[in-house]
VEXDREN-2710 file (C-alpha; in Angstrom, 1 decimal):
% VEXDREN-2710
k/r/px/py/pz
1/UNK/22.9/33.5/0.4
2/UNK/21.3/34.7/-2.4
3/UNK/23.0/32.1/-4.9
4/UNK/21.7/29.2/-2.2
5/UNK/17.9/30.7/-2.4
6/UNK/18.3/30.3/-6.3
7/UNK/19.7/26.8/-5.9
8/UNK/16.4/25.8/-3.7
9/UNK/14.4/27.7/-5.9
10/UNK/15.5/25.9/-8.4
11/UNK/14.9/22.6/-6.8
12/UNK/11.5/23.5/-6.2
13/UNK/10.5/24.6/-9.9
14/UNK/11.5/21.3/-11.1
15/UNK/10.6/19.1/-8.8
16/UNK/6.9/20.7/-7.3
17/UNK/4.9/18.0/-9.3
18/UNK/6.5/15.6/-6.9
19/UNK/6.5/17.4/-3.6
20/UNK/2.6/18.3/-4.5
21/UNK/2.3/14.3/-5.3
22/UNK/4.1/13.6/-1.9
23/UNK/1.7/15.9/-0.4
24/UNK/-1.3/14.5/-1.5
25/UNK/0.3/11.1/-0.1
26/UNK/0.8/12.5/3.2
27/UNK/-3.2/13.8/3.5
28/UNK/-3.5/9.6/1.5
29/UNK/-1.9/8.3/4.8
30/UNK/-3.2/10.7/7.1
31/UNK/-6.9/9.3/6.3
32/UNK/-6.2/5.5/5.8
33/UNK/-4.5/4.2/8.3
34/UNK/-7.1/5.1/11.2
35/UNK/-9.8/3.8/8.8
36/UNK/-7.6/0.5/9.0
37/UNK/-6.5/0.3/12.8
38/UNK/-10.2/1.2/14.0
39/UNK/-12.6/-0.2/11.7
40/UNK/-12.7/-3.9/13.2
41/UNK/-12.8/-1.9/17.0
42/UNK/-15.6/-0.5/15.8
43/UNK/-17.2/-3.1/13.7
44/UNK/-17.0/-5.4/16.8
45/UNK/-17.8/-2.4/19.7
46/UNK/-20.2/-0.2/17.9
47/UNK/-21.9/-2.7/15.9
48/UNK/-21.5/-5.8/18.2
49/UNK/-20.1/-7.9/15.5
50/UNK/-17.4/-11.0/16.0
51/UNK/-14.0/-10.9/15.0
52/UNK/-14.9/-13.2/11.8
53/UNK/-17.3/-10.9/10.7
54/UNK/-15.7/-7.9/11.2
55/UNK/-13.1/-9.7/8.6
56/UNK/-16.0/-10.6/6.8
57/UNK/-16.3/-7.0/6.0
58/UNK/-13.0/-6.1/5.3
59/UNK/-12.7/-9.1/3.2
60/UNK/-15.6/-8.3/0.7
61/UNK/-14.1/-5.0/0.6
62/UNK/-11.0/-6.0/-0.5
63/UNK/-12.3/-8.8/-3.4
64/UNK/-14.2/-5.3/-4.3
65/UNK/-11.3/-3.6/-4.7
66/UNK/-9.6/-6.2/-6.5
67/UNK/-12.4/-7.0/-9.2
68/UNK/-11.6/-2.5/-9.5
69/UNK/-7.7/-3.0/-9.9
70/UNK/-7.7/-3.8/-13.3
71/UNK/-10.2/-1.1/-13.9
72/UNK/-8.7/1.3/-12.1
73/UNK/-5.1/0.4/-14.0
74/UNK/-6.5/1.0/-17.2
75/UNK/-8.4/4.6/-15.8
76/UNK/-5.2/5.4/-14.7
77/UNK/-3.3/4.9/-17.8
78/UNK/-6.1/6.1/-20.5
79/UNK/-7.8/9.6/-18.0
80/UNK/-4.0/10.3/-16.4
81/UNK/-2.7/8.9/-13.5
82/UNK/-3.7/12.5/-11.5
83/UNK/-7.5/12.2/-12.0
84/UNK/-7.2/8.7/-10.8
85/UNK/-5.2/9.6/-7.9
86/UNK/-8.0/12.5/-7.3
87/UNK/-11.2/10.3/-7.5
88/UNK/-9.3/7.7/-5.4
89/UNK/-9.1/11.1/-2.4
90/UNK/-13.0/11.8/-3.3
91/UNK/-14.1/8.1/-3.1
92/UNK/-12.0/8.1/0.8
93/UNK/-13.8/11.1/1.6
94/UNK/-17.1/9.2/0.8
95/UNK/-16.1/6.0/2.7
96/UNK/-15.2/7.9/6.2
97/UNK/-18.9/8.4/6.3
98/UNK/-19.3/4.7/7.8
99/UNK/-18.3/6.1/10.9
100/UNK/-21.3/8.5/10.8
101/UNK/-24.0/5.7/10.2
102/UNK/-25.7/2.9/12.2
103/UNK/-26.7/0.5/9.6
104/UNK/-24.6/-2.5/9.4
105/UNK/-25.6/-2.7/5.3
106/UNK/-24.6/0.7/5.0
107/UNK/-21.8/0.6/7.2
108/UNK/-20.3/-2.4/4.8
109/UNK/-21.4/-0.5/1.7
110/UNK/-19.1/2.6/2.6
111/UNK/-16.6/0.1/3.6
112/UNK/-16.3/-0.9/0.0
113/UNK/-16.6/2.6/-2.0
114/UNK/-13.7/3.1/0.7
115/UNK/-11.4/0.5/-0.6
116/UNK/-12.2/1.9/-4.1
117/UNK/-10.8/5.0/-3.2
118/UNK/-7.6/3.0/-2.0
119/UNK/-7.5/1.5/-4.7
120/UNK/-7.2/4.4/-7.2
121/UNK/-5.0/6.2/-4.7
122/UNK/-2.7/3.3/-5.3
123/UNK/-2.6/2.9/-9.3
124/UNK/-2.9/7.1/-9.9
125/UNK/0.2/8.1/-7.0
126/UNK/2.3/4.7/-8.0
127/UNK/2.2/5.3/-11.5
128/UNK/2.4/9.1/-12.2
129/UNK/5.6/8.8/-9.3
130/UNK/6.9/6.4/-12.2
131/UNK/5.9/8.5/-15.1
132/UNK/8.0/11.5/-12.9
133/UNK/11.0/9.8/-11.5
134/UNK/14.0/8.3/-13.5
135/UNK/15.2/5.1/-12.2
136/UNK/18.5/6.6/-10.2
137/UNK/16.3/8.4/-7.5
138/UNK/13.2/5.8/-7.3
139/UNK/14.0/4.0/-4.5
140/UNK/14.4/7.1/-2.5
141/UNK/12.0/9.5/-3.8
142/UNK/9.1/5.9/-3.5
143/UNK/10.3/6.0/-0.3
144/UNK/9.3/9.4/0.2
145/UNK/6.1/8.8/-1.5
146/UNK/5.0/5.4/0.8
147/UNK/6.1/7.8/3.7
148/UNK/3.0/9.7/2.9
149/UNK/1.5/6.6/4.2
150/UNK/3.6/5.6/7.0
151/UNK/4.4/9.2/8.8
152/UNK/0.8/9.9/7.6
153/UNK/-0.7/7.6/9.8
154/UNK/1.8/8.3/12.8
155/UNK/0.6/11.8/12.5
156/UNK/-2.6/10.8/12.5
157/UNK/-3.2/7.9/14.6
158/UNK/-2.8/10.0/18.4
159/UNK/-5.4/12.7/16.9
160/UNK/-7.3/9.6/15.8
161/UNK/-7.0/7.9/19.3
162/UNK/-8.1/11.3/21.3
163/UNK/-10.8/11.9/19.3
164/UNK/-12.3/8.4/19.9
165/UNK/-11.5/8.6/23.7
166/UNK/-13.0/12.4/23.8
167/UNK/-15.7/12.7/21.6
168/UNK/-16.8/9.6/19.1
169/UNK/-16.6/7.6/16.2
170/UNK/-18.4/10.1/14.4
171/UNK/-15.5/12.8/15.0
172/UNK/-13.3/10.8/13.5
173/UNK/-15.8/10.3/10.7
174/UNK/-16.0/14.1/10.2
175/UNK/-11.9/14.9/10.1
176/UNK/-11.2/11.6/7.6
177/UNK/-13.8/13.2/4.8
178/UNK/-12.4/17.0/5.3
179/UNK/-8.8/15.5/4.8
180/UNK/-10.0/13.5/2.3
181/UNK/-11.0/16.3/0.1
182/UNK/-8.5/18.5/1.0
183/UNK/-6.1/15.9/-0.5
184/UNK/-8.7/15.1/-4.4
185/UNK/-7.7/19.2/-4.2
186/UNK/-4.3/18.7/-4.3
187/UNK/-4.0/15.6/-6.2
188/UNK/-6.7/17.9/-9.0
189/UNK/-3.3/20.4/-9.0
190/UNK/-0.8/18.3/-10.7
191/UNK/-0.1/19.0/-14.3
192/UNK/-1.5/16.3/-16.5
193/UNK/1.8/13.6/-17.8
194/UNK/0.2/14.1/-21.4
195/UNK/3.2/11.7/-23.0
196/UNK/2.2/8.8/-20.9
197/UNK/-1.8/9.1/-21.1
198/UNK/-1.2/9.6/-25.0
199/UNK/1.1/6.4/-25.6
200/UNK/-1.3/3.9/-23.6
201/UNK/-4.6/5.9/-24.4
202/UNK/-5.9/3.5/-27.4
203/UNK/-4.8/0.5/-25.5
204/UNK/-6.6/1.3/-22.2
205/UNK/-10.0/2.4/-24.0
206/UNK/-9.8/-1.1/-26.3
207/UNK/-10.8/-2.9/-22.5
208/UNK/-9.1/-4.9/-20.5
209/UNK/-7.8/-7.7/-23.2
210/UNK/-4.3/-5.2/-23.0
211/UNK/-3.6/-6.8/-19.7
212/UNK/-3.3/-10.4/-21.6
213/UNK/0.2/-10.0/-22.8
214/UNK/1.2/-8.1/-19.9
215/UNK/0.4/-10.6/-17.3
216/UNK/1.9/-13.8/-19.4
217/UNK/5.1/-13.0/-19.0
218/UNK/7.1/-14.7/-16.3
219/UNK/8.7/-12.1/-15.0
220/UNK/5.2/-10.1/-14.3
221/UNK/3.9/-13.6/-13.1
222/UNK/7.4/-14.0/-10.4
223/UNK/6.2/-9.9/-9.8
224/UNK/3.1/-11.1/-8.9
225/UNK/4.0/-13.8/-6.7
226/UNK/6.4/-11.8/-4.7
227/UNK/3.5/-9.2/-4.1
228/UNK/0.6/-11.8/-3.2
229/UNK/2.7/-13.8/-0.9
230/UNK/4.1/-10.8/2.2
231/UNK/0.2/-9.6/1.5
232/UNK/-1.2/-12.5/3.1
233/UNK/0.9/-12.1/6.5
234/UNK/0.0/-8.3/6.1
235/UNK/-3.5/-8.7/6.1
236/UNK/-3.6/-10.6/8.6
237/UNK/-1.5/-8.8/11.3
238/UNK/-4.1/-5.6/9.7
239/UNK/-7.2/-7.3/11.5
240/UNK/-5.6/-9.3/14.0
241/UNK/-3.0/-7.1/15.7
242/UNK/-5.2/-3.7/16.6
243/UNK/-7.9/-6.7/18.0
244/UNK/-5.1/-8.3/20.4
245/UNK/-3.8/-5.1/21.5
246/UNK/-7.3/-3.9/22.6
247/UNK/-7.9/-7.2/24.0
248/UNK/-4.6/-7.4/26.0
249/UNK/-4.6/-3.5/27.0
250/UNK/-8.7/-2.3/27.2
251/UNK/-7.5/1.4/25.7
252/UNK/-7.5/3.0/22.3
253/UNK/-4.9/4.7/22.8
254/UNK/-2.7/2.0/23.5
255/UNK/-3.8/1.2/19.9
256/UNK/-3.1/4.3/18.6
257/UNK/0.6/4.0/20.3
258/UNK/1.5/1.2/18.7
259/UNK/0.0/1.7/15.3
260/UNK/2.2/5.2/15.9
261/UNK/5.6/3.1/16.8
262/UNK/4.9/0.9/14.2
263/UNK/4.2/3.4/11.5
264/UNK/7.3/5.5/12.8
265/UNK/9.9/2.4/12.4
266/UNK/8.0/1.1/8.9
267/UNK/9.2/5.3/7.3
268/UNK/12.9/4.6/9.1
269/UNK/12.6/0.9/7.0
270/UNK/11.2/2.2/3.8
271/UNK/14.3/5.3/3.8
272/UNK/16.7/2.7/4.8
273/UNK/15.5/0.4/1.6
274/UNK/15.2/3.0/-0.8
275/UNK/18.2/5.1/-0.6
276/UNK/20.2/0.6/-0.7
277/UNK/18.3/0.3/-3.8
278/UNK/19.5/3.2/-5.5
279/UNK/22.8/3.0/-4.0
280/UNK/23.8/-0.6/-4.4
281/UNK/20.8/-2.2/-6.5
282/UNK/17.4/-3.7/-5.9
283/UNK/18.7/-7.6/-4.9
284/UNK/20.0/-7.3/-1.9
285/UNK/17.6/-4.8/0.2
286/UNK/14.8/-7.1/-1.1
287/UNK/16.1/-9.9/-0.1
288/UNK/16.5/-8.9/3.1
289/UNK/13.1/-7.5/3.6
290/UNK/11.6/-10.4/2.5
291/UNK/13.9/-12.1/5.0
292/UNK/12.5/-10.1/7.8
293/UNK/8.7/-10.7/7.3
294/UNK/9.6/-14.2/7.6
295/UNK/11.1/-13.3/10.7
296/UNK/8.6/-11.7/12.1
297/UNK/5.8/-14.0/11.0
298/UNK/8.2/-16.9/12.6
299/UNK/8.1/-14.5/16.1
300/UNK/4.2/-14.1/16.0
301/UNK/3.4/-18.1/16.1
302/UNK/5.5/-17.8/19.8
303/UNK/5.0/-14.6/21.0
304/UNK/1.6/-13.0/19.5
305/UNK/0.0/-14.0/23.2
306/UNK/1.8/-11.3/24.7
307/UNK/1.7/-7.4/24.5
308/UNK/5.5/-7.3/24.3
309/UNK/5.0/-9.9/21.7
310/UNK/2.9/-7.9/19.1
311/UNK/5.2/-4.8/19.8
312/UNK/8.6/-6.0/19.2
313/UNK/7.7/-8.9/16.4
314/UNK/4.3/-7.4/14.6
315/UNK/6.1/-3.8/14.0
316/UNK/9.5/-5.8/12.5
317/UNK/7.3/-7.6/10.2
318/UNK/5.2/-5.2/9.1
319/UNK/7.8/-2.4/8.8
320/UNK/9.4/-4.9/6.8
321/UNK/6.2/-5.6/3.9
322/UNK/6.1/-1.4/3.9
323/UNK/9.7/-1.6/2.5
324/UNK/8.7/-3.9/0.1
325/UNK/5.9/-1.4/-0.9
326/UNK/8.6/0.9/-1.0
327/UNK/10.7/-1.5/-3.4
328/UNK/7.5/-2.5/-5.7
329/UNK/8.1/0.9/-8.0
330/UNK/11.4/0.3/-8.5
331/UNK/11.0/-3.9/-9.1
332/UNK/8.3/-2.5/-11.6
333/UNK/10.4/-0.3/-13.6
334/UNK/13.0/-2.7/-13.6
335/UNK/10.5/-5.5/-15.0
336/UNK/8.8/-3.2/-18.0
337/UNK/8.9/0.1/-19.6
338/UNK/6.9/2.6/-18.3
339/UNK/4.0/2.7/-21.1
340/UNK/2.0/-0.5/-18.9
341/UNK/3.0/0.6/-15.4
342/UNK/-0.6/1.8/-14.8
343/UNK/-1.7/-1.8/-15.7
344/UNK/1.5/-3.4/-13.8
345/UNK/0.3/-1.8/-11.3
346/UNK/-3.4/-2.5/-11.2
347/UNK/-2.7/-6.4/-11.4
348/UNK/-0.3/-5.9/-8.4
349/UNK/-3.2/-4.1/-6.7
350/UNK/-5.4/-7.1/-7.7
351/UNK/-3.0/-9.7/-6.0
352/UNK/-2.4/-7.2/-3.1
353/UNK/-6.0/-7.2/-2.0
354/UNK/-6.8/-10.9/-3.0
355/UNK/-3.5/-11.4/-0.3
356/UNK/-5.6/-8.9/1.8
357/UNK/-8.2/-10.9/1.3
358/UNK/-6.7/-14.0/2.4
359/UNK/-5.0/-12.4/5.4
360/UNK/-7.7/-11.2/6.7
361/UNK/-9.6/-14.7/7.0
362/UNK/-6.7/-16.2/8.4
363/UNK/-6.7/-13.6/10.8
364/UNK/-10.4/-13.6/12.0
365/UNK/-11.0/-17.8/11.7
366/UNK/-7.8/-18.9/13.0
367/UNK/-7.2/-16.4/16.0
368/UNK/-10.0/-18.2/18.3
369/UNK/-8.8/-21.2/17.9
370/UNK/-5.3/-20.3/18.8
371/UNK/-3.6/-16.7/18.8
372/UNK/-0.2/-17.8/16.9
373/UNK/-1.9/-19.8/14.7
374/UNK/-2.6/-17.9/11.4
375/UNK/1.0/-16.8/11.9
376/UNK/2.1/-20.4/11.5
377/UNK/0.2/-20.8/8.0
378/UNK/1.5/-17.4/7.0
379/UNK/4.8/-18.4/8.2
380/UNK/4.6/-21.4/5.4
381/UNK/2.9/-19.8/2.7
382/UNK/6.1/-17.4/2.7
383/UNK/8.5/-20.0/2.8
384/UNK/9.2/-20.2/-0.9
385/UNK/9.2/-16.1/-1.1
386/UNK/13.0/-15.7/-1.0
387/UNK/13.2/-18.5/-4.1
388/UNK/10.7/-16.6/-5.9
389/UNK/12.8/-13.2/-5.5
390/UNK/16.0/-15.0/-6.6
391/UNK/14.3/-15.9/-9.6
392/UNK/13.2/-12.6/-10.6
393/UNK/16.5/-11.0/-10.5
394/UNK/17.2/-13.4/-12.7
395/UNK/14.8/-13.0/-15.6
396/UNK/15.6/-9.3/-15.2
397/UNK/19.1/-9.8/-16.0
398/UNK/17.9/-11.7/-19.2
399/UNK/15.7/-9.3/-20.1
400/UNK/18.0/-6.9/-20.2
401/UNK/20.6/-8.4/-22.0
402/UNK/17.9/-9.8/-24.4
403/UNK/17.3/-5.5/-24.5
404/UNK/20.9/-4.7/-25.3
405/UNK/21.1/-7.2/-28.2
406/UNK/18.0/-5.8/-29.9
407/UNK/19.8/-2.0/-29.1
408/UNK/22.8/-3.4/-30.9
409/UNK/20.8/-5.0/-34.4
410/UNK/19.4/-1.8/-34.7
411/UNK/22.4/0.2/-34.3
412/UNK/23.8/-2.3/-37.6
END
């Protein structure tokens, strides 16, 4: 007994920078997805606006958030990737405050400092989980980590659902800023990686000219492709879906359930993916996810005008892009060394919400005029997806015997 309380004790010394960091994920997820699923419901019931301009909002938010990517990869990389994973949790507590206003300008306006916060959330928890976790256990333990996200949100998204069906909107304004600053707290208690901020400090403060050779390679460029592309489909089932359920059932809490199922099934995926990547390698679990967003896209051009429809093929698809978020880490650190991961990661952020971005028009424009229509044209921008994939895999076997020659000139 007591040689099995030393062993967990044990455990817990080393790793509590990362069970603190998957903590302060969990509040991450706890906060954002409800802030996703019920902002258009109550852009369009609150405020009276259309399904375009509900997107409208989201949209300007997101090409806010990705003008701040690179920004917020060099923050992260030149402050530590803690302080920007705290100010991200502050600048979410600010944002849940549209829920507490009236004004449409203000309502947008919180909206954006919002996707700010998501944004630095992103770059400071991706890239200190890096800076933390050798390659053998980063599938599984970035599994854990986007699990913050997923089981976050299925926690959250019942409470979320009551509160609107009980009290109000401005409830649910009030819990998302208390858990939002409970979670800067905890992100504020990680011990600082001082290695990483001092090797990338010099670079980060000299602007953002470091990105230049970073992004020119064509394995960064494949990288980036393979994260814009599933984004667009994302996006789009992020504005359309939680609008079609509402408009097929009449309840919020029917949204709540499946944003719940959904989230539940995306943490089963992202395990599932993780624990494939570090047990047999990153190809073939990406593949396959990849493979399955198609699939699920394909399923939403026949059956999105049906309840059933959005169930069974909008939760395989977008269960499937959260294992790819799951699988982004470990594609990272398998594409450069861990020195530029804060500003990997920021232009990845900047394609995600420019794929957001995209979605998210798709979604609102194209819906009216028919329902499976912007999952036909997300259908064919992924087409070439699997290609793209291949191809990586590729340069990252040359890379890395180009990396075991240089090992073996200097050993001479």
């Amino acid at each position: 007994m007591q040689n099995n309380l030393h062993i967990v004790h044990a455990f817990i010394r080393k790793r509590w920078p990362v069970l603190l960091l998957l903590f302060a994920q969990l509040l991450a997820g706890v906060i954002i997805s409800p802030m996703r699923s019920f902002f258009p419901i109550y852009a369009t019931e609150q405020l009276a606006y259309t399904a375009a301009a509900a997107a409208s909002i989201i949209a300007v938010g997101q090409f806010v958030g990705m003008i701040t990517s690179l920004i917020g990869g060099t923050v992260s990389d030149s402050i530590g990737h803690k302080w920007a994973l705290a100010l991200g949790l502050a600048g979410s507590a600010v944002g849940a405050a549209l829920y507490l206003v009236g004004a449409p300008w203000l309502v947008t306006a919180l909206w954006i400092i919002g996707v700010i916060g998501l944004t630095f959330i992103t770059l400071g928890g991706q890239s200190y989980l890096n800076a933390a976790v050798g390659k053998a256990n980063l599938g599984a333990l970035s599994a854990l980590y986007n699990w913050g996200f997923t089981l976050g949100g299925a926690l959250s998204s019942p409470g979320a659902g009551w509160l609107l069906d009980r009290y109000s909107f401005g409830a649910l304004g009030w819990a998302l800023g208390v858990v939002s600053l409970i979670g800067a707290a905890t992100a504020a208690l990680l011990p600082r990686q001082t290695h990483a901020v001092a090797a990338t400090k010099g670079a980060a403060f000299r602007g953002l000219a470091s990105y230049g050779g970073i992004v020119r390679r064509p394995i960064i460029i494949t990288l980036g492709m393979l994260r814009f592309l599933p984004t667009c489909y994302y996006g789009m089932t992020m504005v359309l879906l939680p609008l079609l359920v509402k408009r097929y059932s009449g309840s919020n809490t029917v949204v709540a359930l499946y944003t719940t199922i959904m989230l539940i099934v995306a943490s089963l995926a992202q395990i599932i993916a993780g624990r494939a990547a570090d047990r047999w390698g990153r190809r073939t679990p990406t593949l396959i996810a990849y493979s399955t967003v198609l699939a699920g896209s394909v399923g939403g051009i026949f059956f999105s005008d049906t309840l059933w429809g959005i169930y069974v093929f909008g939760i395989l698809g977008v269960s499937a892009a959260w294992a790819l978020s799951t699988l982004m880490p470990t594609l990272v650190a398998d594409a450069a060394p861990v020195e530029e991961h804060g500003r990997i990661f920021g232009f990845l952020h900047l394609l995600w919400n420019g794929g957001m971005i995209v979605g998210a028009l798709i979604g609102g424009a194209l819906v009216e005029i028919a329902v499976g229509l912007p999952f036909a044209i997300t259908t064919l921008s992924n087409v070439g997806v699997l290609a793209l994939a291949g191809l990586f895999f590729r340069l990252v076997n040359r890379q890395n015997v180009q990396d075991m020659s240089v090992e073996r000139l200097a050993d001479c």
